[in-house]
C-alpha positions as CSV (number, residue, x, y, z in Angstrom):
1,X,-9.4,-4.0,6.3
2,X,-6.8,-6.5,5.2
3,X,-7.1,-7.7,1.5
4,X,-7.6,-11.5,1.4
5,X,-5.2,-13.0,-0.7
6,X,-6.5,-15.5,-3.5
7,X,-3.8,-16.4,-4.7
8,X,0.5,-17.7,-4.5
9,X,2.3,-14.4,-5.8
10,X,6.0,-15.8,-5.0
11,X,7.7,-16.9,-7.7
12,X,9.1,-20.6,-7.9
13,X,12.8,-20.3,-7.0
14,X,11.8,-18.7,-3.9
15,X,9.3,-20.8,-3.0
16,X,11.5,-23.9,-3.6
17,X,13.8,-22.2,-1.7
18,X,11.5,-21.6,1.4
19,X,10.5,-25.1,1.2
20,X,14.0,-26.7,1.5
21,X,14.1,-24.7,4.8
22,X,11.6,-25.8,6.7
23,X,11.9,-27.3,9.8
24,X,8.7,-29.5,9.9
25,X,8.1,-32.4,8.2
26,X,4.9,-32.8,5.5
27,X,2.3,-35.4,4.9
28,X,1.4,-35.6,1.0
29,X,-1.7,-37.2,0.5
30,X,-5.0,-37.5,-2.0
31,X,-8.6,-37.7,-2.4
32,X,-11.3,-36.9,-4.6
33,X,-14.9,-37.2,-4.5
34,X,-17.6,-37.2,-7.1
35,X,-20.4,-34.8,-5.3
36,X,-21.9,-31.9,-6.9
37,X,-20.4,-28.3,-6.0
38,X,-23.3,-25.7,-6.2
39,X,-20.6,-22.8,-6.7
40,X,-17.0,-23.8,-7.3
41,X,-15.5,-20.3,-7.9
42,X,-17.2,-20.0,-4.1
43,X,-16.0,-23.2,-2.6
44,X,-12.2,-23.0,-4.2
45,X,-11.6,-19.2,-2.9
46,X,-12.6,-20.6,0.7
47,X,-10.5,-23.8,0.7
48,X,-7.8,-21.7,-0.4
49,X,-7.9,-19.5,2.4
50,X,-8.6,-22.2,4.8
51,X,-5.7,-24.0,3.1
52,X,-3.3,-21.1,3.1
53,X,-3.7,-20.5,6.8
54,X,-2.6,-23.6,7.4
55,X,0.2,-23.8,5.5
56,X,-1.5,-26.7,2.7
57,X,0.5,-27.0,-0.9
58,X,-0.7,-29.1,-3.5
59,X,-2.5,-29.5,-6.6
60,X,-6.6,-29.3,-6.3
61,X,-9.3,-29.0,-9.5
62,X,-12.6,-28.3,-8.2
63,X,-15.4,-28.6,-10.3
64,X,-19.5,-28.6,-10.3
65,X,-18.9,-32.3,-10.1
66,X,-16.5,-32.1,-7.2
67,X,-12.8,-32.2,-6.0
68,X,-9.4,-33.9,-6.7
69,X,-6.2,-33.2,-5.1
70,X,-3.5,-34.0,-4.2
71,X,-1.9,-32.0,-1.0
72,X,0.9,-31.7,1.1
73,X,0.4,-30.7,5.2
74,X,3.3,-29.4,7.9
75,X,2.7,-32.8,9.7
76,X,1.9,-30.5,12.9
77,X,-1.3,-29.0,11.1
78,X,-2.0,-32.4,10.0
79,X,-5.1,-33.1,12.3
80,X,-6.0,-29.6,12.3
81,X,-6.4,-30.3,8.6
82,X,-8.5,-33.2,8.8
83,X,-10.9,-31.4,11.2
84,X,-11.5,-28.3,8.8
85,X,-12.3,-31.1,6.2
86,X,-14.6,-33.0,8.2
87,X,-16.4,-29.5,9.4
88,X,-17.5,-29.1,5.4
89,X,-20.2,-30.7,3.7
90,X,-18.5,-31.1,0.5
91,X,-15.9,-32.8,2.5
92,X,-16.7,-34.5,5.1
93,X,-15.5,-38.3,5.9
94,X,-13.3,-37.8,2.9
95,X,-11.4,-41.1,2.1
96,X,-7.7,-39.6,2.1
97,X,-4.6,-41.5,0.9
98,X,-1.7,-40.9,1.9
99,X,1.5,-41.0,-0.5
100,X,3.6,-44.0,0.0
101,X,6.2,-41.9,0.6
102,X,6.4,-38.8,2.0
103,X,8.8,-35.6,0.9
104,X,9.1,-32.3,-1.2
105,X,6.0,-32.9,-3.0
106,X,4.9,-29.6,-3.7
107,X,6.0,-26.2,-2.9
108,X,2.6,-23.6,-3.1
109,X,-1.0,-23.8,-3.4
110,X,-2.6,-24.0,-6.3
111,X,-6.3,-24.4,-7.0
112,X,-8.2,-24.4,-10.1
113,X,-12.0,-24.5,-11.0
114,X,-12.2,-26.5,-14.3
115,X,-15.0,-27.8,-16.5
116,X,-13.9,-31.4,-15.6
117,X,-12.1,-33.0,-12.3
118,X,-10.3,-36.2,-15.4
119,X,-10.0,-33.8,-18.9
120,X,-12.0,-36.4,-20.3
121,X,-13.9,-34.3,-22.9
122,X,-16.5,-36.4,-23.1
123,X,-20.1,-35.4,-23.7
124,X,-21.9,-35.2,-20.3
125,X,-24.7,-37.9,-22.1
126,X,-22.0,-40.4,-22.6
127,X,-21.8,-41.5,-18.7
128,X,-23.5,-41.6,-15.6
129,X,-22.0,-41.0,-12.2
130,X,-24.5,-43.4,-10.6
131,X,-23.6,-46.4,-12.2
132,X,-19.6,-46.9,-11.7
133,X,-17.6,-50.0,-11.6
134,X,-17.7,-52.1,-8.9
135,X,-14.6,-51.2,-6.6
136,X,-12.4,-54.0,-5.5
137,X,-10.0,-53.8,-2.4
138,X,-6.2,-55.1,-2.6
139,X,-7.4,-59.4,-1.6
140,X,-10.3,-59.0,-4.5
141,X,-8.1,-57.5,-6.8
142,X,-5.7,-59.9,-6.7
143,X,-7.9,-62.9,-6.9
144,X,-9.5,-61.5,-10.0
145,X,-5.8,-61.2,-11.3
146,X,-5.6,-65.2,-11.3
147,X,-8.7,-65.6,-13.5
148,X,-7.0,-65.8,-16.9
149,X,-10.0,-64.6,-19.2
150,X,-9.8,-61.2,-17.1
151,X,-8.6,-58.0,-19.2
152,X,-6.5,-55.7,-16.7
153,X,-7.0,-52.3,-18.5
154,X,-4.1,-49.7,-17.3
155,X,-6.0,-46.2,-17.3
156,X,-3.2,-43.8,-17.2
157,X,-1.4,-42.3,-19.9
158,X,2.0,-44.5,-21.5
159,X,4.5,-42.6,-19.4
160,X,3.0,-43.5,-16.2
161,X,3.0,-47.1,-16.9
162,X,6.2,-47.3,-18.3
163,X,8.1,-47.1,-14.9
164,X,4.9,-49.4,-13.1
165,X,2.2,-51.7,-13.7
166,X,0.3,-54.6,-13.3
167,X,1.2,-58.2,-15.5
168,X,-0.3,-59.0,-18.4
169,X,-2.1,-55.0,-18.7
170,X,-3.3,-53.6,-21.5
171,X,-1.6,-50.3,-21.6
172,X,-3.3,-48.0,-24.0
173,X,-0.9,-45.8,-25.9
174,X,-2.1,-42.6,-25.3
175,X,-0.8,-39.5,-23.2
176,X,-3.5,-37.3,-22.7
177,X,-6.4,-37.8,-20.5
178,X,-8.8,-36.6,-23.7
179,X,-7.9,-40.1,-25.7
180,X,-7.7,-42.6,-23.2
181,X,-11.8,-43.4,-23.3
182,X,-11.8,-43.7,-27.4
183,X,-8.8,-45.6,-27.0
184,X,-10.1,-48.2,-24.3
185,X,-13.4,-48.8,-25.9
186,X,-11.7,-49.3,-29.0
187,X,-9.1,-51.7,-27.7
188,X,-11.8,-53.7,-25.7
189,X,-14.4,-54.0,-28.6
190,X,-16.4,-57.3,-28.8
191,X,-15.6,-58.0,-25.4
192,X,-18.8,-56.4,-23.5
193,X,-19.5,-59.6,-21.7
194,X,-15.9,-60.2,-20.3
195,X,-15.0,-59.2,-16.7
196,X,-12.6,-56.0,-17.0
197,X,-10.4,-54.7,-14.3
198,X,-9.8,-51.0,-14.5
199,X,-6.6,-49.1,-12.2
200,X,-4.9,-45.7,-12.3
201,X,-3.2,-43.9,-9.5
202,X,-5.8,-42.8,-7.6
203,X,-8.9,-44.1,-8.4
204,X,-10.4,-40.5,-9.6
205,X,-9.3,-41.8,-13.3
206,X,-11.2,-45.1,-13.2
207,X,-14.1,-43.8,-11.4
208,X,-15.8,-41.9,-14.6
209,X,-14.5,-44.3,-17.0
210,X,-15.9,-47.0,-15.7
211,X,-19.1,-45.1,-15.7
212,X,-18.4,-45.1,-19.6
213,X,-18.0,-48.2,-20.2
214,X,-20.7,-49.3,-18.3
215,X,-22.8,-47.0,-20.5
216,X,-21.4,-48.3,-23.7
217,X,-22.9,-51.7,-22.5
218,X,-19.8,-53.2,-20.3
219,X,-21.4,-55.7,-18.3
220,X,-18.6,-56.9,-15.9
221,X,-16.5,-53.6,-15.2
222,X,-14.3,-53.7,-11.8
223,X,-11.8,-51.0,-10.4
224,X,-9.1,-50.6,-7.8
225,X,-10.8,-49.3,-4.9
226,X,-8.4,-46.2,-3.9
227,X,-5.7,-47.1,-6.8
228,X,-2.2,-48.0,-6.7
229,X,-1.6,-45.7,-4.1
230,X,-4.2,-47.6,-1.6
231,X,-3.4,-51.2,-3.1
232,X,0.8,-50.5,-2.0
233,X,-0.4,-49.5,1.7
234,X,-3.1,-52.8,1.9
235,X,-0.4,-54.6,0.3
236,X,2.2,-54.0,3.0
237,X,-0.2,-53.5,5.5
238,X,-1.4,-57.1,4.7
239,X,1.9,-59.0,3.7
240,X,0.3,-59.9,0.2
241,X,2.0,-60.5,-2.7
242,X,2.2,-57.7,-5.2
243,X,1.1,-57.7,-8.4
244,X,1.9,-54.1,-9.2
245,X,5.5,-53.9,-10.3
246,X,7.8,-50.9,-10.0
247,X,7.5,-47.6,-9.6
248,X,3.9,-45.8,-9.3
249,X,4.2,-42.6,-11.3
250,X,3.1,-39.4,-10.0
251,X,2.1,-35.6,-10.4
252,X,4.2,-33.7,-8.2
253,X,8.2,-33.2,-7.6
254,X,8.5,-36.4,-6.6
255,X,7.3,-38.2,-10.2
256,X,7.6,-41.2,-8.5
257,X,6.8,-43.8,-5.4
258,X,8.7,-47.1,-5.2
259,X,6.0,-49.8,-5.2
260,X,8.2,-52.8,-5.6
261,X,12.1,-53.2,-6.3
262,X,11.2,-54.3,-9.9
263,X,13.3,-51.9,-12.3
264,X,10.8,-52.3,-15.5
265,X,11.8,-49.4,-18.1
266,X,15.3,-48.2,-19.4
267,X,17.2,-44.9,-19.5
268,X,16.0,-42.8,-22.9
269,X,19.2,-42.3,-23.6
270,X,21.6,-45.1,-23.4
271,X,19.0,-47.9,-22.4
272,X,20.5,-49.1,-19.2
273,X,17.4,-50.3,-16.6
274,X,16.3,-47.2,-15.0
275,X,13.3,-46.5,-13.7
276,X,13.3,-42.4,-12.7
277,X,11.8,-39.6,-14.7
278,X,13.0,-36.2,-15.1
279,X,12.2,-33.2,-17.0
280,X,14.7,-31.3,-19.3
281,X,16.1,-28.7,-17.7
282,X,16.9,-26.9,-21.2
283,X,13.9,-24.1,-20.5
284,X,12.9,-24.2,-24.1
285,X,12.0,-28.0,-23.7
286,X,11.4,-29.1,-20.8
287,X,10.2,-32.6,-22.2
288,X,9.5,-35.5,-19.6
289,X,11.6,-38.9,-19.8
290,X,13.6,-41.2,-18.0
291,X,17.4,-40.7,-17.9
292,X,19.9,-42.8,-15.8
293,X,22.5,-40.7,-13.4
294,X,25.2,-41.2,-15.9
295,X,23.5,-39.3,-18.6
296,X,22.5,-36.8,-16.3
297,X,25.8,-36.1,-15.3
298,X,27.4,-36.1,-19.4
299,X,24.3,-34.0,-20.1
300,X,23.5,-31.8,-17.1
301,X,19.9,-33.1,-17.3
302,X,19.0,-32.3,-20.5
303,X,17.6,-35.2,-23.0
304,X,20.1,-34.5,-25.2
305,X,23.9,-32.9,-26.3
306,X,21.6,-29.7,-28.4
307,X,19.9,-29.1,-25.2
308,X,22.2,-29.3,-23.4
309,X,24.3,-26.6,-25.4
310,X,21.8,-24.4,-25.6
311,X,21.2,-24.2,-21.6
312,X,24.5,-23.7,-21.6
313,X,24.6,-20.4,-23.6
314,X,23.8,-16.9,-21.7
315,X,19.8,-16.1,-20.6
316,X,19.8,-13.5,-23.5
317,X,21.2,-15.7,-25.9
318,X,18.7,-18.3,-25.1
319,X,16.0,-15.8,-25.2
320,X,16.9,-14.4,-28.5
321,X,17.0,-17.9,-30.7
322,X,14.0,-19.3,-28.5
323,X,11.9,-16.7,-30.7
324,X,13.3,-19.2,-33.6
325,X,10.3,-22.1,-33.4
326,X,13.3,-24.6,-35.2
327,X,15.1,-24.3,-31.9
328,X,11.7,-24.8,-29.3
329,X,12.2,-28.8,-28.9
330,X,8.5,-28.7,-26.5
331,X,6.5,-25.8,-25.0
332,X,5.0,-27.7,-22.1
333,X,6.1,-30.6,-19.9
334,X,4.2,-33.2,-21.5
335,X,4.2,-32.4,-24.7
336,X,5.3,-35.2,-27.1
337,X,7.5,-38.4,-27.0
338,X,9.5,-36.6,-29.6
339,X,13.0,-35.8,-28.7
340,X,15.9,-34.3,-30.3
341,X,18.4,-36.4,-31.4
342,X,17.8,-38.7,-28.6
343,X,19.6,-41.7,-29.9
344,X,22.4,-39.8,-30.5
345,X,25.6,-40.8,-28.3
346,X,26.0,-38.2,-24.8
């Protein structure tokens, strides 16, 4: 009897690899829902197989709350796709969004049980799932936009909104998931009785903390039904104006989807307007920020001339002085704002 297999065992090069030869094109697209999952270890080793057979990469947390992901489908298994979701409970009539542009999104499977579908970290008695904010589509959104006594609340961390966002947003700063509610309730203090508009990316973000709020005694909490990602599509599907500007950041390969032509941050380096994230591609850093082609060029994508140098040397050069924690500049991708030297002239 064949072994079922759980999980991706290819590593990435190869994978990358495999994926820059296909000869199909792929939908990447997203949904979550907030349902109770009775056995999540269960239900993730069965979408994975499901998944797998049909080719699905992506990004999916499932939790006893329910799922988020993000996905990308051979665009021929597409509708085979949408059938296997809609022949699950825990998935049926699914509201799926689909990326605003498509591309090399993601190259294997991945999917996670976790405690939490938004790494929150807030306790369980602090919200309710049943009472959310009241979910606005593209038109409503924009008409509360013109009020001017409304607060627009940006719920995503301060990378994400540096490349997009809405005028006049609050934009807490914050870059992990587990201080963005402390941070909000904070910043909006005293002003239980004003209307608030919530957005992130998605939707998933704004979904449980607006269920905060509301339970912190937020009387006039709103959200973007579906996110950015669904407010770009009604926007063009529409002809309205929007009131999102730039780029909308996101968690894949892609880091990015062009929302409007509005070029709202600068290059980290030499501050010329530039508007697309990278990630260093010294190994021992690795740190996310926003670098202009002519810096990437002078510093072979790295956010600086040290890292730069030091990809440069040979692998078991690197190796031996990473073991030095003075040379590590960040162990994971998001790690800190800190960079080395990053002022300093390419």
């Amino acid at each position: 009897m064949k072994k079922k297999i759980l999980f991706n065992k290819i590593n990435r090069e190869e994978l990358k690899q495999e994926l820059a030869a296909e000869p199909f094109k792929r939908n990447t697209a997203s949904f979550y829902r907030y349902d109770p999952i009775a056995d999540p270890q269960a239900f993730r080793d069965e979408l994975y197989l499901k998944w797998d057979e049909l080719k699905v990469f992506g990004r999916v947390y499932v939790a006893t709350e329910g799922i988020n992901a993000q996905v990308s489908v051979p665009e021929y298994n597409w509708d085979e796709f949408l059938s296997q979701m809609n022949g699950m409970r825990e998935l049926n009539n699914m509201p799926i969004k689909r990326a605003l542009q498509d591309g090399h999104s993601f190259y294997k499977l991945s999917i996670k049980v976790r405690d939490e579908l938004v790494a929150y970290g807030v306790p369980d008695g602090s919200y309710s799932m049943d009472r959310v904010g009241n979910h606005l589509t593209a038109i409503e959104y924009n008409a509360a936009l013109e009020d001017p006594d409304t607060i627009i609340v940006d719920m995503r961390n301060y990378y994400e909104s540096e490349i997009g966002r809405f005028d006049h947003a609050i934009i807490p700063d914050v870059e992990t998931s587990r201080d963005l509610l402390p941070a909000v309730q904070q910043i909006l203090k005293g002003k239980e009785a004003e209307q608030v508009l919530l957005y992130c990316t998605g939707g998933i973000r704004c979904e449980k903390a607006s269920a905060y709020l509301i339970h912190h005694g937020f009387q006039n909490v709103h959200q973007l039904q579906g996110g950015i990602i669904q407010y770009a599509h009604d926007i063009r599907k529409k002809g309205l104006d929007s009131k999102f500007k730039g780029k909308n950041f996101v968690f894949d390969e892609r880091l990015g989807e062009r929302v409007t032509d509005d070029v709202l941050a600068a290059c980290h380096i030499c501050g010329n307007p530039c508007d697309d994230h990278t990630d260093c591609k010294n190994d021992a850093c690795h740190i996310l920020f926003i670098q202009c082609s002519s810096c990437s060029e002078k510093l072979n994508g790295c956010c600086s001339e040290e890292c730069r140098d030091f990809a440069a040397l040979p692998m078991d050069e690197q190796k031996r002085l990473r073991k030095d924690p003075e040379r590590v500049v960040s162990k994971t991708f998001f790690d800190s704002r800190i960079k080395p030297k990053l002022n300093s002239s390419p």
